[in-house]
PDB file of N, CA, C and O in Angstrom:
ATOM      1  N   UNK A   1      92.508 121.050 109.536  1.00  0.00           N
ATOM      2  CA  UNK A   1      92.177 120.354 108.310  1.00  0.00           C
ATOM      3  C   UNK A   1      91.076 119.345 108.626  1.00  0.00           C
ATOM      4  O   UNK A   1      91.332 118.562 109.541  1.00  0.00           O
ATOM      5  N   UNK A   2      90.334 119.275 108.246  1.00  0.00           N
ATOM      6  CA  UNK A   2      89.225 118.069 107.957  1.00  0.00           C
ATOM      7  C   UNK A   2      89.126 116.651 107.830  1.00  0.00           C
ATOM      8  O   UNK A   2      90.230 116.300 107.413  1.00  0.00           O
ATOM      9  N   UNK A   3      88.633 115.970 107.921  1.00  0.00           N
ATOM     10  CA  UNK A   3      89.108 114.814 107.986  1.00  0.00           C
ATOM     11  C   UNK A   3      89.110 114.044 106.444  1.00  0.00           C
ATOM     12  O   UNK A   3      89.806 113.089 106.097  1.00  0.00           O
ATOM     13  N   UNK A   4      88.100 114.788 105.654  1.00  0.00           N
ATOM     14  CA  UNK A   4      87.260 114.300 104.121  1.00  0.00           C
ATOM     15  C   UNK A   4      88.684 114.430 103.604  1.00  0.00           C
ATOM     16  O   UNK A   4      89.291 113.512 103.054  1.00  0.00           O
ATOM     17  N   UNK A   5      89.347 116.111 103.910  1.00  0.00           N
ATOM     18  CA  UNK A   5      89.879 116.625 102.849  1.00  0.00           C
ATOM     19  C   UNK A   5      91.615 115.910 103.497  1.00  0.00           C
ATOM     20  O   UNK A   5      92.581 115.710 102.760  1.00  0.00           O
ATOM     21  N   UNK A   6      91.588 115.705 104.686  1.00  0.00           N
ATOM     22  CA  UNK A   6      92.892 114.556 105.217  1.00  0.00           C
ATOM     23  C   UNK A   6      92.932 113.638 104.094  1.00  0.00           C
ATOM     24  O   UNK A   6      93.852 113.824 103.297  1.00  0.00           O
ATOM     25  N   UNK A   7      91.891 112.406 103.796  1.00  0.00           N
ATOM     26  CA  UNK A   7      91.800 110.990 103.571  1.00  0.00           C
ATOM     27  C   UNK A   7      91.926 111.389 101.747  1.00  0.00           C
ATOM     28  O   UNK A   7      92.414 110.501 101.048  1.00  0.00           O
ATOM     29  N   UNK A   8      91.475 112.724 101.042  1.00  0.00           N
ATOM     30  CA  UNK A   8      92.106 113.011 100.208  1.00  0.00           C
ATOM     31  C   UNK A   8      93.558 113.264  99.625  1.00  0.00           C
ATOM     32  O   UNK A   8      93.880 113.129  98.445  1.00  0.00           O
ATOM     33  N   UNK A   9      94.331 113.635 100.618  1.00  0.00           N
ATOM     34  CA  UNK A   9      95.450 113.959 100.818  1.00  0.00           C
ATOM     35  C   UNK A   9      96.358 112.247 101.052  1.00  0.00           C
ATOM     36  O   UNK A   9      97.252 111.704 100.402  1.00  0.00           O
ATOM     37  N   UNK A  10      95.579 111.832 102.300  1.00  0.00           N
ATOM     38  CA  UNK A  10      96.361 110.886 102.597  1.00  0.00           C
ATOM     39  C   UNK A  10      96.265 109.233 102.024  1.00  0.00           C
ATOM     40  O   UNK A  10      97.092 108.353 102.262  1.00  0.00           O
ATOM     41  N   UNK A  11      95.460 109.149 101.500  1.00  0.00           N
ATOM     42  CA  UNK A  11      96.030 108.575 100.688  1.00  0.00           C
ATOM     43  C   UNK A  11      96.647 108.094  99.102  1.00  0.00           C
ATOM     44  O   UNK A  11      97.346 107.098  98.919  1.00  0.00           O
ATOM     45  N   UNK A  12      96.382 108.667  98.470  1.00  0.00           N
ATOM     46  CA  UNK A  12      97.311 109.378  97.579  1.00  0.00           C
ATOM     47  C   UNK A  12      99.229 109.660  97.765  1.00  0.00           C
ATOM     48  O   UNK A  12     100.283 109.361  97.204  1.00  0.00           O
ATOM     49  N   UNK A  13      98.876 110.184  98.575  1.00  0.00           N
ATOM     50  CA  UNK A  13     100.525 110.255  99.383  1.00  0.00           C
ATOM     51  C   UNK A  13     101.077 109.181  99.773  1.00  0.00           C
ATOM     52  O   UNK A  13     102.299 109.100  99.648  1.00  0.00           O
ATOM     53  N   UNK A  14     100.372 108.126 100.320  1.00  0.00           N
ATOM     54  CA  UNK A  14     100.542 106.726 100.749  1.00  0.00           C
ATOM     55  C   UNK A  14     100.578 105.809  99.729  1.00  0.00           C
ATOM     56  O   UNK A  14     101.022 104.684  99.958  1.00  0.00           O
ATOM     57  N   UNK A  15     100.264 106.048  98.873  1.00  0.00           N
ATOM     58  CA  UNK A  15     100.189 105.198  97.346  1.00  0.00           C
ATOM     59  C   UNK A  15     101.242 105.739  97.177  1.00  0.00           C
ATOM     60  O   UNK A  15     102.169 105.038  97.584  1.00  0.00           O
ATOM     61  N   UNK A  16     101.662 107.036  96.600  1.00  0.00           N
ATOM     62  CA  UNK A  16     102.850 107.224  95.625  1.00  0.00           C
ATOM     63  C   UNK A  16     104.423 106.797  96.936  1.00  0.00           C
ATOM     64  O   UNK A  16     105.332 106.020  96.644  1.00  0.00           O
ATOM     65  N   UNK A  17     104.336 107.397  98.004  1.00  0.00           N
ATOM     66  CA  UNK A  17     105.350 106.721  98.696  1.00  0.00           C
ATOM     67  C   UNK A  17     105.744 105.487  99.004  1.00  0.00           C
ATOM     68  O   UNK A  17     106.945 105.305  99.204  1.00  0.00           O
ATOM     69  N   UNK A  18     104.910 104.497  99.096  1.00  0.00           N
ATOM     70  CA  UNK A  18     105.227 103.086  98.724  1.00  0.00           C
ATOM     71  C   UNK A  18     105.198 102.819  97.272  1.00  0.00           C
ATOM     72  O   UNK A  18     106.119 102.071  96.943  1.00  0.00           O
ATOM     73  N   UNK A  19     104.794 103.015  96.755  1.00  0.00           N
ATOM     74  CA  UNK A  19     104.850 102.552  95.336  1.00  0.00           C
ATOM     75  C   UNK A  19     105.977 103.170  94.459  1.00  0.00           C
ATOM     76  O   UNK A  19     106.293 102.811  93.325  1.00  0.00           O
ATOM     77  N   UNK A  20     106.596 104.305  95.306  1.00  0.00           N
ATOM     78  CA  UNK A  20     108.101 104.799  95.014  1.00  0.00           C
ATOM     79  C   UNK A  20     109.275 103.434  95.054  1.00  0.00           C
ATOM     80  O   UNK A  20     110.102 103.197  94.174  1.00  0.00           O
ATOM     81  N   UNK A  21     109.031 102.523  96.540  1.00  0.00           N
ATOM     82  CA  UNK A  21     110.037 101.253  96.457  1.00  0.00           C
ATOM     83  C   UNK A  21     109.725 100.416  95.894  1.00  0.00           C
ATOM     84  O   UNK A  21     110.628  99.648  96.226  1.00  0.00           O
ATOM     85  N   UNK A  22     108.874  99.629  94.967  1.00  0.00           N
ATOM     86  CA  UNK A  22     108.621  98.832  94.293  1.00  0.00           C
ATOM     87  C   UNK A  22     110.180  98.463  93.340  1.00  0.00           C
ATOM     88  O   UNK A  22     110.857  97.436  93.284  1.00  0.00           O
ATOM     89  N   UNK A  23     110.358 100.046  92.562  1.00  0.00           N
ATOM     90  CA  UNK A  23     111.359  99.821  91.930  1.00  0.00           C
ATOM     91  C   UNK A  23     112.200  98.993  92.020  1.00  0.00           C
ATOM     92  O   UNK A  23     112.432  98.061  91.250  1.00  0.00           O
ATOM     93  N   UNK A  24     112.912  99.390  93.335  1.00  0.00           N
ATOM     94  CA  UNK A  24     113.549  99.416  94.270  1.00  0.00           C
ATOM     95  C   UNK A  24     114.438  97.903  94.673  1.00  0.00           C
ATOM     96  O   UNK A  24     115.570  97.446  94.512  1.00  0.00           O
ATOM     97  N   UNK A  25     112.981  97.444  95.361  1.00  0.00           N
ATOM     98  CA  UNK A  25     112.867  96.191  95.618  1.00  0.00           C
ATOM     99  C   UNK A  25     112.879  95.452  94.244  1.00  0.00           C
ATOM    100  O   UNK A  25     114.066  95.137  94.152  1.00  0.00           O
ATOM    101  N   UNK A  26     112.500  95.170  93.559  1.00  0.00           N
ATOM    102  CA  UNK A  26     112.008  94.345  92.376  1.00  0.00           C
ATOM    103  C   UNK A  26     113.713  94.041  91.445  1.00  0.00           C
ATOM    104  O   UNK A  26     114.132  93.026  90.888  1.00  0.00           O
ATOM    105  N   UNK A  27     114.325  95.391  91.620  1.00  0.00           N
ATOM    106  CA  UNK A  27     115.154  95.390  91.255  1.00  0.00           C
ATOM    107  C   UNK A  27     116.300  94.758  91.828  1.00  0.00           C
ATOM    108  O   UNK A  27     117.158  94.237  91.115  1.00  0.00           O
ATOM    109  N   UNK A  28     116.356  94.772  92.937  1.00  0.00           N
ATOM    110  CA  UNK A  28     117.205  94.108  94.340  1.00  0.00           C
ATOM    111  C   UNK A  28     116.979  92.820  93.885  1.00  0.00           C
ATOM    112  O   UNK A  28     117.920  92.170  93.430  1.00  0.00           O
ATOM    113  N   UNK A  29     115.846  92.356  93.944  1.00  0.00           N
ATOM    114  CA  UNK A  29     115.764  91.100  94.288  1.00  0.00           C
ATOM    115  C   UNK A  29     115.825  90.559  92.881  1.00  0.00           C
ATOM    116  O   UNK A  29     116.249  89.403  92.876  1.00  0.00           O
ATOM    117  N   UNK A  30     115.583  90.952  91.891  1.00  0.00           N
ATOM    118  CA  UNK A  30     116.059  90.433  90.420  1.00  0.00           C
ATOM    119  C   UNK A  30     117.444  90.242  89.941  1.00  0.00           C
ATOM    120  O   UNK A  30     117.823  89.400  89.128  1.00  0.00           O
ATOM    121  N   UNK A  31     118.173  91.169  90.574  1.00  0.00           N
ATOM    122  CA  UNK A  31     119.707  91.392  90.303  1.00  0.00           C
ATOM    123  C   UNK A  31     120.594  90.949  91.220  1.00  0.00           C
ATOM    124  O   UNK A  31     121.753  90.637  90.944  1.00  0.00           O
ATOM    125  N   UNK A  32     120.036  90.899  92.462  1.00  0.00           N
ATOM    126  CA  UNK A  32     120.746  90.344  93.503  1.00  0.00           C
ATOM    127  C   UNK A  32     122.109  91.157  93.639  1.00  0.00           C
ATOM    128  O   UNK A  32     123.042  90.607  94.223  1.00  0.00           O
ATOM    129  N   UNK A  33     122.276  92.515  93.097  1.00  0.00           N
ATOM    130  CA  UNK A  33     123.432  93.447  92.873  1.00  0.00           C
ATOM    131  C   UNK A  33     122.535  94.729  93.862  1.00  0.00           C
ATOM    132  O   UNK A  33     121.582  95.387  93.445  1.00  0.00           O
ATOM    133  N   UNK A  34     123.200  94.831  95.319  1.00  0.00           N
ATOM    134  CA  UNK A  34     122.935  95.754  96.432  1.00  0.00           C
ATOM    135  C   UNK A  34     123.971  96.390  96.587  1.00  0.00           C
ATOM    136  O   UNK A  34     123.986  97.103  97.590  1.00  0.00           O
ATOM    137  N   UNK A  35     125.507  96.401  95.491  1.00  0.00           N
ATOM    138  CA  UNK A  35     126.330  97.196  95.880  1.00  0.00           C
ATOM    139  C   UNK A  35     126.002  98.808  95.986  1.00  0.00           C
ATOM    140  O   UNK A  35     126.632  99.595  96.692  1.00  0.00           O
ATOM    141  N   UNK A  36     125.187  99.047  95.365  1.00  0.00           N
ATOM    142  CA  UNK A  36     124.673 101.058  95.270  1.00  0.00           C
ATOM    143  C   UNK A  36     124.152 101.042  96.530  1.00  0.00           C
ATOM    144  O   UNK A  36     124.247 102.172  97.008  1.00  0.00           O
ATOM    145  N   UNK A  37     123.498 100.047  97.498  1.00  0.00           N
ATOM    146  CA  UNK A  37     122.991 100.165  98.782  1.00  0.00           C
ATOM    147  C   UNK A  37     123.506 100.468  99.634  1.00  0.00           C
ATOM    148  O   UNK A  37     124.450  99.688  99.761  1.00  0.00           O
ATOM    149  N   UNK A  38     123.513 101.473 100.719  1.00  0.00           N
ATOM    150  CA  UNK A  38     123.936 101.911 101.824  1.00  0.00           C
ATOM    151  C   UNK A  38     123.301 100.895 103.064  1.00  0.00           C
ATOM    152  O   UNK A  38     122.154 101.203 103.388  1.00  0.00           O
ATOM    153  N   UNK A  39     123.748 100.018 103.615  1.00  0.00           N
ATOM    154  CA  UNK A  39     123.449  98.930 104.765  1.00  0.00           C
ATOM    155  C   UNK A  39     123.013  99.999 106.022  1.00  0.00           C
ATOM    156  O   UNK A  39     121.865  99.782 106.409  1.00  0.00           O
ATOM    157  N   UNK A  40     123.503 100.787 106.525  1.00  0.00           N
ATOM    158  CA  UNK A  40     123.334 102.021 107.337  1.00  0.00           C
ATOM    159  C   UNK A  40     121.551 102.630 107.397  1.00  0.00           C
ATOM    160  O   UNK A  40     120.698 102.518 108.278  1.00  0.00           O
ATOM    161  N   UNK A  41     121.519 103.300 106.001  1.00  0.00           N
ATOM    162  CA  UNK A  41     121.011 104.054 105.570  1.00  0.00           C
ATOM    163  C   UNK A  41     119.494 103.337 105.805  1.00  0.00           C
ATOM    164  O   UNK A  41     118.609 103.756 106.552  1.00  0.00           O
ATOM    165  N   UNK A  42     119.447 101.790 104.701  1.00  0.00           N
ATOM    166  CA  UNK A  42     118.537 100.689 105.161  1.00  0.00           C
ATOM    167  C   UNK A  42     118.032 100.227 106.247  1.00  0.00           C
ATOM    168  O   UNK A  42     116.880  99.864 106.483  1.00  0.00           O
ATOM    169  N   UNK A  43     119.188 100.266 107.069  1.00  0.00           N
ATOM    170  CA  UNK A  43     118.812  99.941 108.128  1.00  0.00           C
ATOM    171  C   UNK A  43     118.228 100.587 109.205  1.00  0.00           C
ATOM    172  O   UNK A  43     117.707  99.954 110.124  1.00  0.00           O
ATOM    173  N   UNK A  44     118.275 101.875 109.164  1.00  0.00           N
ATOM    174  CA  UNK A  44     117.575 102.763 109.982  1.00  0.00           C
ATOM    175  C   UNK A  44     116.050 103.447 109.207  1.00  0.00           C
ATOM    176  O   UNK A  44     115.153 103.887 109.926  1.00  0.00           O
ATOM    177  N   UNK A  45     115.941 103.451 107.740  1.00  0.00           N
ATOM    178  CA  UNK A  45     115.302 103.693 107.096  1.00  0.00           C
ATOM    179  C   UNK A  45     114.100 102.491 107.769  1.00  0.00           C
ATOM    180  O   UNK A  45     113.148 102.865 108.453  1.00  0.00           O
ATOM    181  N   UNK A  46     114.359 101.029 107.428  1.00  0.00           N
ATOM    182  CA  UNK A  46     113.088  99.940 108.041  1.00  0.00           C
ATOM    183  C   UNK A  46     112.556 100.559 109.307  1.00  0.00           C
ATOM    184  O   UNK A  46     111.384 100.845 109.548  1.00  0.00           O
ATOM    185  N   UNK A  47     113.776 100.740 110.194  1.00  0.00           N
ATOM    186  CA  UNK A  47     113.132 100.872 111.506  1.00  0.00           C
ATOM    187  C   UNK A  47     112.639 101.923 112.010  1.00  0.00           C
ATOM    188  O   UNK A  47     112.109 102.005 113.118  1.00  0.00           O
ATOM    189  N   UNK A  48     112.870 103.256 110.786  1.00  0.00           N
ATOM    190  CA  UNK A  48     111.852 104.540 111.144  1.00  0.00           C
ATOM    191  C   UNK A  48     110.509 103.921 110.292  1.00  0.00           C
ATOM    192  O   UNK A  48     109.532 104.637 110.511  1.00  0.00           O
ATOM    193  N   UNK A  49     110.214 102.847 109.431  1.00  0.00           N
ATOM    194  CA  UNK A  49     109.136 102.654 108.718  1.00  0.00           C
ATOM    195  C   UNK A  49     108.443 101.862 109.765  1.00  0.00           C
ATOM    196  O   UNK A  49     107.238 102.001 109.972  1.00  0.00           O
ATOM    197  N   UNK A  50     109.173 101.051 110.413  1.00  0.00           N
ATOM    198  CA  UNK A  50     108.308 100.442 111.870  1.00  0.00           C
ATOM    199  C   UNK A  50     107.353 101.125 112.443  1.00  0.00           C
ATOM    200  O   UNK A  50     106.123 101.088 112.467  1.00  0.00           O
ATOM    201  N   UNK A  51     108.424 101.934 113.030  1.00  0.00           N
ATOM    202  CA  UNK A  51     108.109 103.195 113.947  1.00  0.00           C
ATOM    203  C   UNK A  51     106.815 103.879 113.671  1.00  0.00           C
ATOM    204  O   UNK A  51     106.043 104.255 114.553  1.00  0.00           O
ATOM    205  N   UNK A  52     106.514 104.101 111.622  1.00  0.00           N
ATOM    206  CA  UNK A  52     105.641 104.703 111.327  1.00  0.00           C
ATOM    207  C   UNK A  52     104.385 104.048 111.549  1.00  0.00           C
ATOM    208  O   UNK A  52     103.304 104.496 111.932  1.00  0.00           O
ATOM    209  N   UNK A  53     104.882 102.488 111.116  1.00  0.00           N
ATOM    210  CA  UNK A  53     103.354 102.110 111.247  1.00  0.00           C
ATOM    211  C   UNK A  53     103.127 101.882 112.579  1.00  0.00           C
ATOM    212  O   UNK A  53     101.919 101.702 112.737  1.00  0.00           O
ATOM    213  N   UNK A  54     103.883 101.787 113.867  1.00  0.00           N
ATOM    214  CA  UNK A  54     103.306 101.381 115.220  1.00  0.00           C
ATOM    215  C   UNK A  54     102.216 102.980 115.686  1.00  0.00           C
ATOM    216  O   UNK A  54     101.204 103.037 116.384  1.00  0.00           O
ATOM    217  N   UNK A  55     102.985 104.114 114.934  1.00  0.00           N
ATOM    218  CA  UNK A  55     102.017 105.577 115.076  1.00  0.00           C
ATOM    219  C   UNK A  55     100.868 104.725 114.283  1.00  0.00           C
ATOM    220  O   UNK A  55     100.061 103.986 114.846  1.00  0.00           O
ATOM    221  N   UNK A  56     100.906 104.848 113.545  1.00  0.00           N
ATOM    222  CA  UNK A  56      99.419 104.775 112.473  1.00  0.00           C
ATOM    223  C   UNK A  56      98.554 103.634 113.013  1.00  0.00           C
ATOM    224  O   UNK A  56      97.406 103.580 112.571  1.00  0.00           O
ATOM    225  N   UNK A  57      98.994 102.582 114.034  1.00  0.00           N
ATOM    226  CA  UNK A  57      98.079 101.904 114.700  1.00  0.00           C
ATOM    227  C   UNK A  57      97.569 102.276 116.039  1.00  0.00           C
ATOM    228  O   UNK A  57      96.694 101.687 116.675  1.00  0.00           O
ATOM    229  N   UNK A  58      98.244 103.349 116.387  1.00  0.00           N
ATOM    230  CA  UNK A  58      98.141 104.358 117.882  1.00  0.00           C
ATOM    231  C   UNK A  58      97.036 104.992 117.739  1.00  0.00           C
ATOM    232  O   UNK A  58      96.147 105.194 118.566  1.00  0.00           O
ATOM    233  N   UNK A  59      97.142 105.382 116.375  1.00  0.00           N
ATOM    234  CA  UNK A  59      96.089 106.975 115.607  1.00  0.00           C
ATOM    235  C   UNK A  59      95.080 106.457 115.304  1.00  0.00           C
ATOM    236  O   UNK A  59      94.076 107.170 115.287  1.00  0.00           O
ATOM    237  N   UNK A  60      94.979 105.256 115.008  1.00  0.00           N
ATOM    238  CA  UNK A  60      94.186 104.508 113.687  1.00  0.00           C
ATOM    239  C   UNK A  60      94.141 104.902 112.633  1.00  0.00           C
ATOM    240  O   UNK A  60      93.160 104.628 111.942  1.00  0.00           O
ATOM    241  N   UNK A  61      95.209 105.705 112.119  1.00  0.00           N
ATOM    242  CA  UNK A  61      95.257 105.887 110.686  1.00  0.00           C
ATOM    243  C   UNK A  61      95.592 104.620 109.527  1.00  0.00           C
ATOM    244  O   UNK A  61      96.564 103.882 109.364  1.00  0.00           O
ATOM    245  N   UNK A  62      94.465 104.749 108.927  1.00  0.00           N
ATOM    246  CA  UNK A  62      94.830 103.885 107.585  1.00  0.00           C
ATOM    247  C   UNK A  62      95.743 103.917 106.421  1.00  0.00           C
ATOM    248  O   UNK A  62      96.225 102.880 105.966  1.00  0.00           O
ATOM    249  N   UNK A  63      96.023 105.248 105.863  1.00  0.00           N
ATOM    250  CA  UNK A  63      96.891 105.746 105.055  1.00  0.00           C
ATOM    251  C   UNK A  63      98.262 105.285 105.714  1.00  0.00           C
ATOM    252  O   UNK A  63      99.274 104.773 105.235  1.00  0.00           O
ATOM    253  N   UNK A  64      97.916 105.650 106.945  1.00  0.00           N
ATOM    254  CA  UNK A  64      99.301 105.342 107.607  1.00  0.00           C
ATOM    255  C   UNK A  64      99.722 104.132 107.820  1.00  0.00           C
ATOM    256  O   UNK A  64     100.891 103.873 107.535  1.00  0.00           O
ATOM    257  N   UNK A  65      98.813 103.053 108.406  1.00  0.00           N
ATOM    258  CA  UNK A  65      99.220 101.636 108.242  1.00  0.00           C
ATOM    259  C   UNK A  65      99.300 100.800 107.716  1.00  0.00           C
ATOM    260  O   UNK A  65      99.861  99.726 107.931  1.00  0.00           O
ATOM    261  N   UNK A  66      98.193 101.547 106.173  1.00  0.00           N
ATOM    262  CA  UNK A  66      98.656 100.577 104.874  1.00  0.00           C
ATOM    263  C   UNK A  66      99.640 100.901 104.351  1.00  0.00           C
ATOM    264  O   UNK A  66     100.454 100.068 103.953  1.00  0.00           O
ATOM    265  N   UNK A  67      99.838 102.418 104.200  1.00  0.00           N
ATOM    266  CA  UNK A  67     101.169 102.588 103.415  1.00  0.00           C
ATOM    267  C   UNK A  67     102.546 101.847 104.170  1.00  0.00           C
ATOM    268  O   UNK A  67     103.516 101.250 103.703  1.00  0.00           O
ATOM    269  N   UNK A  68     102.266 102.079 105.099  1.00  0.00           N
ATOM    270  CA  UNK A  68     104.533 102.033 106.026  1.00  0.00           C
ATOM    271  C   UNK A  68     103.852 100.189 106.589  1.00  0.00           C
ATOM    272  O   UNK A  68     104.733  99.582 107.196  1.00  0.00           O
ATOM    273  N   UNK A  69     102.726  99.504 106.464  1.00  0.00           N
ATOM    274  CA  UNK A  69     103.246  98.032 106.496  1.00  0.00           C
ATOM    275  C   UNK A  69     103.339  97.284 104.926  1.00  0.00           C
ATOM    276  O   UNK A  69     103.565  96.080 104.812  1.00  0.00           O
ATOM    277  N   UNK A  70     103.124  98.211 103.736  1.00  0.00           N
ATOM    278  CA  UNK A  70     103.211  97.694 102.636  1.00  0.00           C
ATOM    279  C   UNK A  70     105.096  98.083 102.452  1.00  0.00           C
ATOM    280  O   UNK A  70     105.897  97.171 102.248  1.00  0.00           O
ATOM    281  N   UNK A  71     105.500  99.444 102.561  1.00  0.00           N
ATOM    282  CA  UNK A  71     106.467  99.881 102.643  1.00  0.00           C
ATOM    283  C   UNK A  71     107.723  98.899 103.355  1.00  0.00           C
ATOM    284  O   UNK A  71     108.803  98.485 102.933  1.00  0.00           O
ATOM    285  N   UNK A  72     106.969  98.763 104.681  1.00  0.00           N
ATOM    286  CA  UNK A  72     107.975  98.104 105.582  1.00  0.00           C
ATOM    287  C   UNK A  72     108.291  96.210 105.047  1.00  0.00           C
ATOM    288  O   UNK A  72     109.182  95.439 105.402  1.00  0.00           O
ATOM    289  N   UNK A  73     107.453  96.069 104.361  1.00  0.00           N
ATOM    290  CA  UNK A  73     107.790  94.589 103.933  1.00  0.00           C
ATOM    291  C   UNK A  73     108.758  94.767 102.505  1.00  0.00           C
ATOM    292  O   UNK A  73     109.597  93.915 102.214  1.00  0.00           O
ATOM    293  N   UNK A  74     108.573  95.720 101.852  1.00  0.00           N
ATOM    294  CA  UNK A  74     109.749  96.374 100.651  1.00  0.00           C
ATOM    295  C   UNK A  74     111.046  96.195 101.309  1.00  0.00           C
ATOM    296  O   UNK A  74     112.089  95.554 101.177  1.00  0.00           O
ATOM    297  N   UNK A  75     110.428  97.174 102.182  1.00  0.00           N
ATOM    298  CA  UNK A  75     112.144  97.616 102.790  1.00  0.00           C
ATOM    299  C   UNK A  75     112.589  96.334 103.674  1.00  0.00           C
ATOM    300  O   UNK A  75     113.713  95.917 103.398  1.00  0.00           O
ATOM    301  N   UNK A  76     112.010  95.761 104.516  1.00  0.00           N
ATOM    302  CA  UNK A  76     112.935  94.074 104.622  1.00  0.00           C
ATOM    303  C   UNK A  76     113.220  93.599 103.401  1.00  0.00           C
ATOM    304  O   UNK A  76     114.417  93.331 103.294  1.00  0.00           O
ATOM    305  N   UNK A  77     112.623  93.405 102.499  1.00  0.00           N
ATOM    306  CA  UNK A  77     113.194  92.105 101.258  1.00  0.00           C
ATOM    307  C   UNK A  77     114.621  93.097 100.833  1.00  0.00           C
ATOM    308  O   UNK A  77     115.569  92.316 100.750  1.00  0.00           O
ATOM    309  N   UNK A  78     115.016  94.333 100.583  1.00  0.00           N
ATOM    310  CA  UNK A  78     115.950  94.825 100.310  1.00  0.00           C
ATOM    311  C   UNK A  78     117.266  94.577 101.624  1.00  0.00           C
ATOM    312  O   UNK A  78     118.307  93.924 101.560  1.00  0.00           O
ATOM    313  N   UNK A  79     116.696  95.380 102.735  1.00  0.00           N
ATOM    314  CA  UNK A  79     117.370  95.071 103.577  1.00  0.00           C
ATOM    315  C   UNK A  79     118.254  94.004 104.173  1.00  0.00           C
ATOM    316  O   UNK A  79     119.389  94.016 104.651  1.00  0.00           O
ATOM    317  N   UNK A  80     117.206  92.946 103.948  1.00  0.00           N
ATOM    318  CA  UNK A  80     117.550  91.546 104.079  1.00  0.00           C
ATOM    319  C   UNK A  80     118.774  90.652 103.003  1.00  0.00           C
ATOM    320  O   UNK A  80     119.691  89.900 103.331  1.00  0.00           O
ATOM    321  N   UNK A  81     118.279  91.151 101.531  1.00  0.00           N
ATOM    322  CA  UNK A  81     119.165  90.980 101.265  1.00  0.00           C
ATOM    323  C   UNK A  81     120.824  91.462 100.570  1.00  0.00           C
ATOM    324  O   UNK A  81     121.725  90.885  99.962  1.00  0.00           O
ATOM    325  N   UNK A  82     120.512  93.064 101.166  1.00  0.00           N
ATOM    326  CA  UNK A  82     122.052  93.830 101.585  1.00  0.00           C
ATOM    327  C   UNK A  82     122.793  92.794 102.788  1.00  0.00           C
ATOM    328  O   UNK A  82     123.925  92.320 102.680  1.00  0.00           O
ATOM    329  N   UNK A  83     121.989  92.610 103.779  1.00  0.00           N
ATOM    330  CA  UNK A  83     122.305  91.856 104.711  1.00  0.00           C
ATOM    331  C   UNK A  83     123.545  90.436 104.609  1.00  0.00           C
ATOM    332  O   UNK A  83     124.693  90.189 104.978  1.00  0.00           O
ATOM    333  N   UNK A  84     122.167  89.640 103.690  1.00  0.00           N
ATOM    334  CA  UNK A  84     122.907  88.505 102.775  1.00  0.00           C
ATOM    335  C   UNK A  84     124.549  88.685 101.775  1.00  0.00           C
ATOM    336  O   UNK A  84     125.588  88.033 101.664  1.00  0.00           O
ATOM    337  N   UNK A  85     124.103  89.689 101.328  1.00  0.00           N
ATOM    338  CA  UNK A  85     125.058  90.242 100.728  1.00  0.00           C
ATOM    339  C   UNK A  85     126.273  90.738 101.436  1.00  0.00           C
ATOM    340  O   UNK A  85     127.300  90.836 100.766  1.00  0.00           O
ATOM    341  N   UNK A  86     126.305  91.124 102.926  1.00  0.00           N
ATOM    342  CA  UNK A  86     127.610  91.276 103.417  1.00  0.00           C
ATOM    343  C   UNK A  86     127.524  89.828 103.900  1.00  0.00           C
ATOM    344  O   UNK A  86     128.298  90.015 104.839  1.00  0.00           O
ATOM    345  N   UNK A  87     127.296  88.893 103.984  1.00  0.00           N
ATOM    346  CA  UNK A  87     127.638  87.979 104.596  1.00  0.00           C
ATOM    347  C   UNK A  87     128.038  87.190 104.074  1.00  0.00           C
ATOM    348  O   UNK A  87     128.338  86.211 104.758  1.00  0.00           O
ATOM    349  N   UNK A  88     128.324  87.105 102.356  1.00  0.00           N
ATOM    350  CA  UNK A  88     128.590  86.362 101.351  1.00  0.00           C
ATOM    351  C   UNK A  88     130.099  86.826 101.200  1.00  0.00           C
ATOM    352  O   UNK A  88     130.805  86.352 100.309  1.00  0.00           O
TER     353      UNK A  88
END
């Protein structure tokens, strides 16, 4: 694949996959109600989004490190406060 027709692909894909948790988050943090949240699930979910962006700074991909460090700050504010939430 090409690189033109990559940066077509990729980012686009990187927009709609972060911009999938917005919901997400916005909603978390408005309602402060994380009972539908899986703490597990979150929690391994952030740290494969880590993971993604430490690749995408390996590669120098952009798609890749804007999307999963826009992503990865979503997924802490949720995470964080499932977190809060068992600790209450």
């Amino acid at each position: 694949m090409n690189a033109e027709l990559g940066a077509y692909a990729g980012y686009p894909a990187a927009f709609l996959t972060t911009v999938a948790f917005v919901p997400q988050a916005w909603q978390s943090w408005r309602t402060r109600d994380l009972s539908g949240i899986s703490l597990p699930m979150y929690a391994l979910f952030t740290a494969g989004v880590a993971l993604w962006l430490v690749y995408g700074v390996a590669i120098g991909s952009m798609p890749v490190i804007l999307s999963n460090a826009v992503t990865l700050m979503l997924a802490a504010v949720v995470l964080l406060l499932k977190l809060a939430e068992q600790r209450a």
